[in-house]
N, C-alpha and C positions, 0 to 999 in steps of 0.2 A: 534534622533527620525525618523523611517520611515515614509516615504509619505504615505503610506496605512492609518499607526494608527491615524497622522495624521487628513487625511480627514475623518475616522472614527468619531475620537470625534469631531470633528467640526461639520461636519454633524447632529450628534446626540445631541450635544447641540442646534443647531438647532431647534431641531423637539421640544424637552422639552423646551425649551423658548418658544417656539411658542403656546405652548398648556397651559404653565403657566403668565408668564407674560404679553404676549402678551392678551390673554383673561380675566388677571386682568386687564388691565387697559382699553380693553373695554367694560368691565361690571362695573369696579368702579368706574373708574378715566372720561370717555368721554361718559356714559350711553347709551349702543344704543339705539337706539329703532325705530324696525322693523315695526313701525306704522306710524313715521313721513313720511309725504310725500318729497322724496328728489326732485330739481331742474330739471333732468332728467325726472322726468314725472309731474312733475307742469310748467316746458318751454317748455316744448318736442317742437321742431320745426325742427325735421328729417335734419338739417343740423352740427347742436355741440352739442344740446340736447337732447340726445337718450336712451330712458331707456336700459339696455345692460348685459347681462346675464355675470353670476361673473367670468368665466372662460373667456369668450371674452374680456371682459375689463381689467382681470389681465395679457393677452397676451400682449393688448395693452399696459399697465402701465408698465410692467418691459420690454417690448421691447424698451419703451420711454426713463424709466431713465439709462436704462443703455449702449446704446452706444457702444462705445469704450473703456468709464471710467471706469468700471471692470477689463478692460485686459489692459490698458495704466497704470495705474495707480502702480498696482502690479506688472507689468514687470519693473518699476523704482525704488518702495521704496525696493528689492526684494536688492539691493546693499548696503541696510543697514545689511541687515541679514535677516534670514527669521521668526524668531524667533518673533521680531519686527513689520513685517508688519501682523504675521497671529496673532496677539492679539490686533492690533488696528480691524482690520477685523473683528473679530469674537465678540470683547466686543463694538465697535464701532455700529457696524449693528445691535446688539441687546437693546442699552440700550440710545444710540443717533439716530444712523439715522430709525430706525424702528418707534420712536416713532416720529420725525419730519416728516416723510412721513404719517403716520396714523393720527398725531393730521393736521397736514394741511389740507389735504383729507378732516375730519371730521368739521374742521371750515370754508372750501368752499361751502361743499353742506349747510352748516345752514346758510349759508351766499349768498345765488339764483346762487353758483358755480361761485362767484369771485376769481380773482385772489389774493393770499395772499397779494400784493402790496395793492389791495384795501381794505381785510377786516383788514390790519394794519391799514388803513387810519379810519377804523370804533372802531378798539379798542383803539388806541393811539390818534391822532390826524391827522389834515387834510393835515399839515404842512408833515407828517411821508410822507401820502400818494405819495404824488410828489417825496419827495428824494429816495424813497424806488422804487417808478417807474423809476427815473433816474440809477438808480443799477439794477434794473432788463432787463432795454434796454441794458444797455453795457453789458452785460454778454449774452445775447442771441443777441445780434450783433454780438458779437465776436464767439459766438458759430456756428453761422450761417455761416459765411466765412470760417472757421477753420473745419467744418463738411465737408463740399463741397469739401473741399481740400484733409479731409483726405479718402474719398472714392476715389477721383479721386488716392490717393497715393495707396491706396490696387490695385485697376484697374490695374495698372501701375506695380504694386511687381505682383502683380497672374492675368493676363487676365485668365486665366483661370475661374476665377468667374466674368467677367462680363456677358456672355450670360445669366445664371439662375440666377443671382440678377435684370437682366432686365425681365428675362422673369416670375418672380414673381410677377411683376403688371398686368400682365392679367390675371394669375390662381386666384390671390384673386378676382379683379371683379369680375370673372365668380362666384366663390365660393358666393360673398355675394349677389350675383345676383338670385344664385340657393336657397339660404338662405331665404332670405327677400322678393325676389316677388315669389317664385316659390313653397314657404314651405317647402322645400327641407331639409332632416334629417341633422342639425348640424353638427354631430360627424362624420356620415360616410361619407359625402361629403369632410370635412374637411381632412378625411385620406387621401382622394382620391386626393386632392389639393397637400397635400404633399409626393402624391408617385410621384406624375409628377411631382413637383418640383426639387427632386431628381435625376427622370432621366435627368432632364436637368443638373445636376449637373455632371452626367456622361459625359453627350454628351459636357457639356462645358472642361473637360478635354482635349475630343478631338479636339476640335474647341476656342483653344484661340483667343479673340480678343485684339488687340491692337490696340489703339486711336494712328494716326499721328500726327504731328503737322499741323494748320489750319491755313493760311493766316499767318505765322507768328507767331502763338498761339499756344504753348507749349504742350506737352497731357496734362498734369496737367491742365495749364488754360483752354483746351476744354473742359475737364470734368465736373470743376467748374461751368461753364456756363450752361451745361445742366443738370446739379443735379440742380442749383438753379430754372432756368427753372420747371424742373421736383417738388423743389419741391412748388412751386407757387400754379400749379396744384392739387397738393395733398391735401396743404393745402385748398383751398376754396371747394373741392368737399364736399360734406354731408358722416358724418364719416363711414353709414353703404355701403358707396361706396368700398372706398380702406382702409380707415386707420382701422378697426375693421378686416376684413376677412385677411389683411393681417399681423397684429400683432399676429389672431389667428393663421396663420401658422406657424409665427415666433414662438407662444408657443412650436406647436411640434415642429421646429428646434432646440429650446434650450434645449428642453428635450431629443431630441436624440443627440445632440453634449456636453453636460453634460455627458449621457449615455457612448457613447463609450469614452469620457476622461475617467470616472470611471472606465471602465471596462479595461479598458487603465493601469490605475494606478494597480486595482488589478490584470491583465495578467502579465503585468512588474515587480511589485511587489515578485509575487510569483516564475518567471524567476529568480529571482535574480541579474535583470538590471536596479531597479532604486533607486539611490540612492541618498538623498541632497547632489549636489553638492556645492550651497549658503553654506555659514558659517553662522551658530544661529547667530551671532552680529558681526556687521563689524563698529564699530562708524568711523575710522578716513579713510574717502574715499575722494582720493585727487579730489579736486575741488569743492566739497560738500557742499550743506551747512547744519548748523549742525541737526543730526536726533531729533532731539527737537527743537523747533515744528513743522520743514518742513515734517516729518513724515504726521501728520494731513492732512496738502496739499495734499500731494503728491496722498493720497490712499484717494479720494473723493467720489465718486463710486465706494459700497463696501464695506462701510464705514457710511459714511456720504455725504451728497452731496448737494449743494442749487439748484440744479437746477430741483431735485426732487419735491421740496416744487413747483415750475412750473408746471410740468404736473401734480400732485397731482389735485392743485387748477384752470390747466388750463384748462385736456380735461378731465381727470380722474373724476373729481368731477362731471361734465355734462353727466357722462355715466350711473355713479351705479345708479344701480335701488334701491337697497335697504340698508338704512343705515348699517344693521350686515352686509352686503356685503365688507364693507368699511376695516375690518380686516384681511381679508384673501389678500383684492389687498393691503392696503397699507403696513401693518407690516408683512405681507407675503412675498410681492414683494420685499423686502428689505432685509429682510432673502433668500430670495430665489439668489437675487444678489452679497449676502455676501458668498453664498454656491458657486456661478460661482468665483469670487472673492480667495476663495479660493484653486479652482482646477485652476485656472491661474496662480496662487502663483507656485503652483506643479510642474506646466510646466518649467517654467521659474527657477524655484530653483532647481530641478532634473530631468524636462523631456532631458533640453536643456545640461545635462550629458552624455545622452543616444548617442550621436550624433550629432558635429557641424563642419560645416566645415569653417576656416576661410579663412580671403583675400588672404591667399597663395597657397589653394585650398586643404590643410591639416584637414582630419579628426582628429577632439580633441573629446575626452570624459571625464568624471567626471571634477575633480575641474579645468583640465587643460582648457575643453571649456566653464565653466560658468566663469572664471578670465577672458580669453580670448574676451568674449562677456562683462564684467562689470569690463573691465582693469581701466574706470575710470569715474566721473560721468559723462561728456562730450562725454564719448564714449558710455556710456547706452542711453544717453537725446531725441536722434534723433527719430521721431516716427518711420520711418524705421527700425529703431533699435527693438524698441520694438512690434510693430508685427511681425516682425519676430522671434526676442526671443520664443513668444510664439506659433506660426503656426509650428515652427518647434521642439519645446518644444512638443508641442500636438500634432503634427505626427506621432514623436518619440514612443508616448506611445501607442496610436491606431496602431501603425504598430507592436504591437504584440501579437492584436488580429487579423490579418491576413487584414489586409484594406491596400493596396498596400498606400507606402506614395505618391505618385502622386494625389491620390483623396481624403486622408487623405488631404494634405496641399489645395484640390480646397473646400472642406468642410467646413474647417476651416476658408479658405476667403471668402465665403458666405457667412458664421454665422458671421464673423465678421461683411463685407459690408453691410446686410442685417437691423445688427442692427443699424447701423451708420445712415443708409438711416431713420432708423425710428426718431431717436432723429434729422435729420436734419429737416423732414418737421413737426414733431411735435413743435420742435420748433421754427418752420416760423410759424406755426398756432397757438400758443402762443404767439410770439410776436405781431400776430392781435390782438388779445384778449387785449394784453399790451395796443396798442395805441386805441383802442378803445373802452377800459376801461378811458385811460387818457384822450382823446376828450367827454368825458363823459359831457353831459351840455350843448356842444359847440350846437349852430342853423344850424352848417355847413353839412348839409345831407352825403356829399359826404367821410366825415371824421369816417363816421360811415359804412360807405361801406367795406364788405369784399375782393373786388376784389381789392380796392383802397390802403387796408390797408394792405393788405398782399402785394402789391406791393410795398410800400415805403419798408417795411419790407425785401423783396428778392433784391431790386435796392441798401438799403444804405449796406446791406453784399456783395453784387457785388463789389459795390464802394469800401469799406476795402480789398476785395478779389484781388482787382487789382493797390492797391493805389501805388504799391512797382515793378508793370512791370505786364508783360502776361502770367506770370506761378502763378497766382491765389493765392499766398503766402503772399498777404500782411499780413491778420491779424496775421499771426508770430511773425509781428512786436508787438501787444500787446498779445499775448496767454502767455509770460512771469504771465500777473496779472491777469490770468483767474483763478489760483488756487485760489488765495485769495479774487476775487470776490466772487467766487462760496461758498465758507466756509465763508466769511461775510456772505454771503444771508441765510445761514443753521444757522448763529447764528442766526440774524433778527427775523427771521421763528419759533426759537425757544424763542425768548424774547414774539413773540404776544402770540403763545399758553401760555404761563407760564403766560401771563395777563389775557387770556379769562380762564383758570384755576384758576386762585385766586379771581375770582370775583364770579364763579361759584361752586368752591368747596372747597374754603377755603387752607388747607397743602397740598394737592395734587399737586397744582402746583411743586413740588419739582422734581415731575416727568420728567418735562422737563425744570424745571430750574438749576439745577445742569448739567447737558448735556449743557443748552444755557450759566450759567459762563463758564464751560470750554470750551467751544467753541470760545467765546469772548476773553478769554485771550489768548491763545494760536494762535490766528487770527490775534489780533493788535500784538502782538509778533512777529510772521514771515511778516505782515506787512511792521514794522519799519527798521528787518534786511533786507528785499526785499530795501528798497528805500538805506540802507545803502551800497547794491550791485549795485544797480541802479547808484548812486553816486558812487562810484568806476570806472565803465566804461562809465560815464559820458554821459550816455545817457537820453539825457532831455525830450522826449517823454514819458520815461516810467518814471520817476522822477516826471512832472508832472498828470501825469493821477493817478499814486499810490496816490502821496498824496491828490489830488483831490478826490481820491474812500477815503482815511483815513478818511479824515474831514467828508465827506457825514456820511459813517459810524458811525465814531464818534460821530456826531449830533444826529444819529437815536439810538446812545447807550443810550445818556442821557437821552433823551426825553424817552425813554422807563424806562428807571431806575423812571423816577418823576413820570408817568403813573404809574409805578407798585405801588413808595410806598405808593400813594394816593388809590389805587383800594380796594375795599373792596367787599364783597360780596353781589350781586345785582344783580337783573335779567339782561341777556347781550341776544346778538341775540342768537335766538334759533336755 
């Protein structure tokens, strides 16, 4: 199959799910209704609750959930075959993770824009609440260190994109500045934000910076320090400061770095220089483990993703103005990340054919450089690895629409760092929202503080970030069981909606209960074999922490299964 026809029909399923399914199930299955008053303008308190027009908040929401986990994700299950990863992708994003992202979204604002952790605690029991908040901390701790780290590793691969990924936090203030106090036209100001964005993106071609080492402190650990630093900051500012103007920019970035991929693929395409070099199915890949159900894992963003059901119910939920708003950011953004998801697939399957030179300074092309790049899984694993796979994946193909690869690949590390930067302080600003949801009751003023609680927050990722030495790598030591945190918490996510659905509508829950069994099976399954690898190399840090997340899990399995088969239909929060 060509990559063209390919991203054709994906695409184009796309667009027809979008207009079918997606608008059945919110008009039958989760009712809109453009008269409820949402959170957003019943809290408004111009610092997390901000009423927020649907195109700025879907900048925000898909610049949040997707990260790096789009292009990380794809550039590793891409050694199973490609065949594999682009129909978990494309049937996954549609009919799982679209509707966990939309039904979450939808039971946060009806719920004053809690975090799912708590309206579990509202549908299930009080008991869920707490374990489900314990699972939601380790996974945005570990995000948090692991974030930090891996922008500081792009900096480090492309200084070329550190000057305009810095110099993008004063164009957004000015932008929401010129916005919000000055009246200032949205649209064209917005343009105007990212043509100078751009040109810095030139001038940072010419002007790489490179972090030294500081007092003994590695670039990596300098970096780490001041992203977390950086994003302390972010997160306590009020969102129409930085975090809206500048997700809005990231919308155009992702629209024109999607753009010339595509136009990338169709220039190349029609050259007759791109071809899959990935094999349709590769099951037996030494060191692997098996493409059932590590598949699931592996392509989480994209896909499916728990950390989605977070911003959904963290900041996403406090923005939308208007509940029909709620479709286009949540099951949209979702399809929208499955369509990046998928041109990342491209890159890495046949852009990185186009052109790769390996460690002997030897240009390979076709199957000889994508073997060469996924000689074995150990050798795909390393994130190095895999941003590069795809920067130069996606250079390859934008260099022949005439985009010299020099600024092609500083492009590509923008878009990347850009989006990394946003899911780090979104999720420093989520996990305040965590613990000061969890301190919820307490008489302790200070515990309710956002300056206080976003700091424990930035201090204990610190802490992880450096537990292992001064090059900022600890949480390495646990990002082994980020995958199966993160797809636990997408089952979770998906067991509450399938309750708040069967009380409320009766068979409909099937909608996102069939997605939450498979999820759950398939979850404790790669689970079980994780702790049987873990036992192998006898490492008892991750040995206990997995089976520790098992049982947590496990607990909130059952307690939802006796919840569901007591539930019957009854009025629940609206």
């Amino acid at each position: 199959m060509s990559a063209l026809l390919l991203m054709i029909v994906v695409f184009a399923g796309y667009i027809i799910m979008y207009r079918i399914y997606g608008k059945y199930i919110s008009k039958w299955i989760f009712k809109l209704d453009e008269n409820r008053i949402p959170p957003s303008v019943s809290m408004q308190d111009g610092v997390d609750y901000q009423p927020t027009r649907k195109e700025i908040i879907f900048g925000h929401h898909f610049a949040s959930i997707a990260g790096t986990g789009p292009i990380v994700g794809p550039a590793i299950a891409v050694i199973w075959g490609w065949l594999p990863a682009v129909l978990w992708i494309f049937l996954g994003s549609i009919f799982i993770g679209a509707v966990h992202d939309f039904g979450v979204l939808i039971l946060s604002m009806r719920n004053q824009g809690k975090s799912i952790a708590d309206v579990a605690g509202k549908t299930i029991n009080k008991r869920i609440r707490i374990l489900f908040f314990i699972i939601v901390f380790l996974e945005l701790w570990i995000l948090i260190a692991v974030f930090g780290l891996v922008i500081a590793v792009i900096f480090k691969m492309f200084p070329a994109s550190v000057f305009p990924v810095w110099m993008q936090i004063p164009i957004a203030v000015t932008l929401g500045w010129l916005i919000y106090n000055k009246g200032k036209n949205m649209w064209k100001w917005s343009i105007y934000a990212v043509i100078l964005m751009y040109i810095t993106v030139v001038l940072g071609y010419y002007i790489p910076l490179e972090m030294p080492a500081v007092a003994g402190v590695p670039p990596t650990g300098v970096w780490t320090i001041i992203l977390l630093i950086y994003a302390f900051v972010a997160s306590v500012l009020p969102v129409k400061t930085l975090l809206q103007p500048r997700d809005f920019i990231n919308t155009y970035q992702l629209i024109f770095a999607m753009m010339l991929m595509v136009l990338g693929v169709i220039a190349a395409s029609f050259m007759g220089e791109l071809h899959m070099a990935a094999p349709v199915l590769h099951v037996h890949v030494t060191d692997a483990p098996p493409l059932i159900p590590f598949l699931f894992i592996t392509i989480a963003c994209g896909a499916v993703s728990g950390f989605h059901s977070l911003v959904a119910s963290g900041t996403s939920s406090k923005q939308v103005m208007n509940e029909k708003d709620s479709l286009f950011v949540g099951y949209g953004g979702m399809l929208t990340e499955g369509a990046l998801a998928t041109l990342v697939l491209i890159a890495v399957a046949a852009g990185i054919g186009m052109g790769f030179k390996d460690n002997a300074g030897e240009i390979l092309t076709g199957t000889h450089a994508w073997s060469a790049h996924y000689a074995s899984w150990t050798a795909a694993q390393g994130l190095g690895s895999k941003l590069q796979a795809f920067v130069n994946g996606a250079a390859n193909m934008i260099d022949t629409i005439g985009i010299p690869p020099g600024i092609s690949i500083v492009i590509m590390g923008v878009f990347v760092a850009s989006f990394a930067g946003t899911t780090l302080d979104t999720g420093t600003r989520v996990q305040r929202y965590v613990l000061t949801e969890l301190f919820e009751g307490t008489k302790i003023k200070l515990l309710k503080d956002r300056y206080f609680t976003t700091a424990l927050a930035v201090l204990s990722a610190l802490a992880l970030a450096f537990v292992t030495g001064a090059d900022g790598k600890g949480a390495l030591k646990l990002w082994p069981l980020f995958g199966a945190v993160n797809q636990i918490l997408a089952a979770i996510s998906l067991l509450v909606i399938t309750i708040y659905l069967k009380r409320k509508n009766g068979w409909k829950w099937l909608i996102s209960g069939i997605p939450a069994v498979f999820m759950a099976v398939s979850i404790f399954w790669a689970t079980l074999i994780n702790q049987e690898i873990f036992d192998k190399h006898q490492n008892i840090l991750l040995i206990i922490v997995n089976a520790v997340i098992f049982i947590l899990a496990f607990w909130i399995l059952v307690e939802s299964i006796i919840t569901f088969s007591r539930a019957s239909k009854q009025e629940v929060q609206k």
